[in-house]
N, C-alpha and C positions, 0 to 999 in steps of 0.2 A: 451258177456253177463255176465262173470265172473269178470268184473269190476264193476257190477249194485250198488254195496253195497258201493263201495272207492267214486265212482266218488258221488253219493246221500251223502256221509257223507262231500265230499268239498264242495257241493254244502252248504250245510245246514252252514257249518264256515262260506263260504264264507256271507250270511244272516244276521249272530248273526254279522260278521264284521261290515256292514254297517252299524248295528244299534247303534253300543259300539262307534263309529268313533265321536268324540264330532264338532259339526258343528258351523259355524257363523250365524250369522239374515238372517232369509229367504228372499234372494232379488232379486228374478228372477220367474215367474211365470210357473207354469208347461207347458213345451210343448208340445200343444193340437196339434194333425193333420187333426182334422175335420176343415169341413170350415163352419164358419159361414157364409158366402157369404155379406160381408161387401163389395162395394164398392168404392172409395172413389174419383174415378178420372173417367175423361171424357173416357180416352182411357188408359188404361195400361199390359204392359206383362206381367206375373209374372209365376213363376214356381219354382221348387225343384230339386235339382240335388245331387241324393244322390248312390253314390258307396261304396261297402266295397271289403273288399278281407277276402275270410273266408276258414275255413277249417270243411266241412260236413263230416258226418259215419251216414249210415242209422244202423248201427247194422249189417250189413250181411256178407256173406262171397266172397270173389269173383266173385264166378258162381254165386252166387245168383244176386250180382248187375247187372250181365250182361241183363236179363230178362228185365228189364225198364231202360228207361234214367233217370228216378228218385230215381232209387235206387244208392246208393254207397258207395263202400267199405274203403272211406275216399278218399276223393280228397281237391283237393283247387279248389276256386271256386271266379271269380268274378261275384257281382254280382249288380243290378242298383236299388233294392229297391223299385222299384212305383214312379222312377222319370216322373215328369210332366214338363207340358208348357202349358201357356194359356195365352190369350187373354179378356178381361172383359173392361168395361163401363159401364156410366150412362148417361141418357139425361134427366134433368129435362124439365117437362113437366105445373108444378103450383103449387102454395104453397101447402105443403103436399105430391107433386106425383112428381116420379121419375121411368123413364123407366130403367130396369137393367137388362143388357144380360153377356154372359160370355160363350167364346168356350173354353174347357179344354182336354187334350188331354196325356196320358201315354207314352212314349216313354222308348224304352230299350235303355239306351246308353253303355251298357257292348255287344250287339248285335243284328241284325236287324231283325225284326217280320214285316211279309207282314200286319198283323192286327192292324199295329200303323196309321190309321185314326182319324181325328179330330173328335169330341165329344165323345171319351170313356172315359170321366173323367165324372165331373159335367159341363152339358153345357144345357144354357136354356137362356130362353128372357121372363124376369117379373118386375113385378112393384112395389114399393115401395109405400103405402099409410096410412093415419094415423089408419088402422086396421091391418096393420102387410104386411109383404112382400107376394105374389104371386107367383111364379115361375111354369113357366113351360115345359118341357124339361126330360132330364134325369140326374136325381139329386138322393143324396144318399137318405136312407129310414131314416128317425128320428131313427129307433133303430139302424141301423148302427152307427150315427154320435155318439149315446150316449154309444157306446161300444167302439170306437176311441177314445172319450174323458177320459173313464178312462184307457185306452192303454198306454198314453199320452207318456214315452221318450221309451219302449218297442216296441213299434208299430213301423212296416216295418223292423224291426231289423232280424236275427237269431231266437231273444225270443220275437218275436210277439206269446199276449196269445190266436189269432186267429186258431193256431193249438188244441186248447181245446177250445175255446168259438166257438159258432157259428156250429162246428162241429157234423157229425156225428163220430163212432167209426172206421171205415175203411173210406178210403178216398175216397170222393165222392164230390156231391153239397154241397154249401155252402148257408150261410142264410144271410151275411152282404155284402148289395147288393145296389147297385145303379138300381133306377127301372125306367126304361122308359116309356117314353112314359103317363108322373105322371104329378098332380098340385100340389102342395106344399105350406101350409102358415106357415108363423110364423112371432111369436111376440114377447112382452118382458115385463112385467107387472111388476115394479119393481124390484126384485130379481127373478120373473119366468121366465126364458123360455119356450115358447109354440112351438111346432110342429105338424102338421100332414100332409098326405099323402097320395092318391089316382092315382094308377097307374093303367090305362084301358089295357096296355097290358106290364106286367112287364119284360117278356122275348121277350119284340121286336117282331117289323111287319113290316119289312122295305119294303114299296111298297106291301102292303096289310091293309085291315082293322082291325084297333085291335081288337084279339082276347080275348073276355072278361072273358074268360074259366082261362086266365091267370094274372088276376087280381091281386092286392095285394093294402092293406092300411096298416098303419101306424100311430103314435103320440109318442112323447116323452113330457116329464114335468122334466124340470129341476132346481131345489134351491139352489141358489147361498149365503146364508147368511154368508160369510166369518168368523171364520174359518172352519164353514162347507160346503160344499157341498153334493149337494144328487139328485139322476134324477132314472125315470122310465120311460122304453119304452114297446112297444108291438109295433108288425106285423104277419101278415097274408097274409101266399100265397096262393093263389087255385093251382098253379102247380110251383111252383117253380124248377128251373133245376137239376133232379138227385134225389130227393127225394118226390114231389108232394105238396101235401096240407097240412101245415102244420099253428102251432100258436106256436110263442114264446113269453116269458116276458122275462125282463132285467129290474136289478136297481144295483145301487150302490152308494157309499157313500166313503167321502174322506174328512178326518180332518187333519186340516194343525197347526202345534205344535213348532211355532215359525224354524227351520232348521229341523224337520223328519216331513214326510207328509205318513200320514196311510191313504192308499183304500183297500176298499173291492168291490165285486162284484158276486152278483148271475141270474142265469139263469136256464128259467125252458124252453126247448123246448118240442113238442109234435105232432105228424104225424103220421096218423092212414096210410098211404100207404109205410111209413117207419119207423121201428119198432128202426132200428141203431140210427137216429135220433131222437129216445124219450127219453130225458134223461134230468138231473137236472146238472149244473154246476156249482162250483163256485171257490172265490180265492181270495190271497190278494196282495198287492203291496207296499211296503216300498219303501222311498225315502230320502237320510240324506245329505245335502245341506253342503258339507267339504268350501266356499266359495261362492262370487258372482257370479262364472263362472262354478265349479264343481259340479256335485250331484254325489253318490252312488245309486245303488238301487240292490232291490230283489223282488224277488214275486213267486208265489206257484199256481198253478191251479188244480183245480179235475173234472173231466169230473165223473158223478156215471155211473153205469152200467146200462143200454140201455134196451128197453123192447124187446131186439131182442131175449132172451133166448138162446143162443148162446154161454153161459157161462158169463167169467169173460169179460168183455170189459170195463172198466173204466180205467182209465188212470190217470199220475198226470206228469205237465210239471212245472221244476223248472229252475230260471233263474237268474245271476246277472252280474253286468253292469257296466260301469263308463262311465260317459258324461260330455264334459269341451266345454262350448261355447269358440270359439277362439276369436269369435266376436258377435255381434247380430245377423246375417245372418250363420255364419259357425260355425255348430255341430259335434264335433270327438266323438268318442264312440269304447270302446270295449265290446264285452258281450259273456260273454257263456252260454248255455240252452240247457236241455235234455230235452227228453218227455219218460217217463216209461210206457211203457205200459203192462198190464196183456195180460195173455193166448191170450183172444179172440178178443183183438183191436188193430187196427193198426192207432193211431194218428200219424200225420205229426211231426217231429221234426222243422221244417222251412215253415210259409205257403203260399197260395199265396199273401199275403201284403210283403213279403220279393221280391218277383219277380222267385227265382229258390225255387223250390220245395224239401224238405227232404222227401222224403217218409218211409215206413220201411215196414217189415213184421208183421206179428201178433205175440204179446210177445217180438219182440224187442225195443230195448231203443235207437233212432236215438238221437244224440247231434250238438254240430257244434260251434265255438269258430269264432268270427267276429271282426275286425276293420275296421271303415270305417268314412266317413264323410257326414253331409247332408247341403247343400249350399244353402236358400234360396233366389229367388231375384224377 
């Protein structure tokens, strides 16, 4: 912890760098990791295959790591990131409609998990009609997709800002969630995108009837008027896992300035049966485009203090990055990211959109330094 002040002052050069670094014409479009669930073919595979090899420190001392497999006193660590695989189609059915299903499935390929069964991704069977798509199955929530989307080359990384967004103060449930057992529409009205969402039973009933105790809905509104973009979400769970009934909002905003692109992003969650989880968040994100292949970036998040009464629980997790497509399909990246946390919170340094988990103590400053690749096909 007697580093907190060196490593927070590289962090911050490493920021001002990306920004002074004079860039080329921005020619390459941010990469987003939500799916818009675009189909385009009768039958096709497609998936992600993304590894890094990193080096984690939850902050602690030895004996301390020893107490959880997620805590550690610095290791190296491979790790698989949220690699996928799926299967997806369409069957037209008459002008205007089209049948669209799609099995998606997570796979660790750094190590074997008995829980890697087919549809724990996005998997559903819906229709395409001139009111907007249908879907139904287990698909992500509209406020998920629109927190992924301004994530966009930080997300799954080390410095995914899911260890402060979505979050409560100690680590616990989480709120950016794929909900089962949902119908899903959306559409696109010029430069809008529409979403919303209706899950009868968001935490699963596999082989029982859904329980509607565990409800959740959902909508996002997104504005695409280039060079702005701008989107606002909301969800609502009756019991959500690890913390109960809760309501979040999410919006943010992202101006694109010929090679630097500026986002921001705020969040207000709120949960009368968890107090960790009531809290306001927000943060920004720089991105300076050195060519057509290479971006810089940085960004900055603030979790505020929790209505847990608990003390100080706010946190601030800083992060920066370099990304060079080798090709359209194959992304290399290195990144490093801390999470600071005060007295009384213990935010994740690494979170679960990474695949291995950084934990830490309350008052330490867990970080972690990554190279790896993400192989789309």
């Amino acid at each position: 912890m007697n580093h907190k002040k060196n490593r927070t002052t590289l962090l911050a050069a490493g920021v001002a760098l990306s920004l002074a670094v004079p860039g080329a014409a921005l020619a390459a479009k941010m990469q987003v990791l939500g799916s818009d669930y675009k189909i385009d073919k009768e039958l096709e595979i497609f998936g992600t295959a993304r590894l890094s090899l990193d080096y984690m420190d939850s902050d602690v001392s030895g004996a301390e790591a020893e107490s959880s497999p997620y805590l550690s006193d610095g290791d190296v660590s491979v790790s698989s990131n949220t690699s996928r695989i799926g299967f997806r189609g369409r069957h037209p059915l008459s002008e205007g409609y089209t049948v669209l299903w799609q099995y998606e499935q997570q796979v660790d390929l750094d190590d074997y998990d008995a829980g890697d069964v087919w549809t724990t991704a996005d998997s559903f069977l819906g229709i395409m009609t001139p009111a907007g798509k249908f879907l139904i199955g287990r698909v992500n929530t509209p406020f998920k997709n629109l927190g992924v989307d301004y994530m966009a080359y930080f997300n799954t990384t080390v410095g995914d800002p899911h260890a402060i967004l979505g979050a409560q103060s100690s680590p616990g449930g989480r709120i950016d969630l794929r909900a089962g057992n949902s119908v899903t529409w959306t559409n696109s009205f010029g430069g809008l995108d529409v979403s919303a969402q209706y899950s009868a039973d968001e935490r699963g009933s596999h082989g029982a009837v859904d329980n509607n105790d565990n409800d959740s809905y959902s909508a996002m509104l997104k504005w695409n008027p280039k060079p702005l973009e701008a989107g606002a979400a909301y969800v609502h769970f009756s019991n959500v896992a690890g913390i109960g009934d809760l309501d979040a909002y999410r919006g943010f905003l992202r101006y694109w300035m010929g090679p630097v692109v500026i986002g921001a992003v705020y969040e207000d969650m709120d949960s009368d049966d968890t107090p960790r989880a009531s809290r306001p968040a927000y943060g920004t994100q720089v991105y300076c485009y050195l060519s057509k292949a290479t971006v810089v970036g940085g960004q900055w998040h603030h979790a505020e203090k929790s209505d847990a009464n608990l003390g100080d629980d706010s946190a601030d997790q800083y992060s920066v990055g370099i990304f060079h497509y080798i090709n359209k399909q194959l992304l290399v990246h290195a990144v490093y990211s801390q999470t600071d946390n005060n007295e009384a919170s213990s935010f994740r340094g690494a979170d679960y959109a990474h695949n291995d988990y950084l934990n830490t103590l309350p008052g330490r400053d867990p970080h972690a330094f990554s190279v790896g690749a993400d192989l789309r096909f």
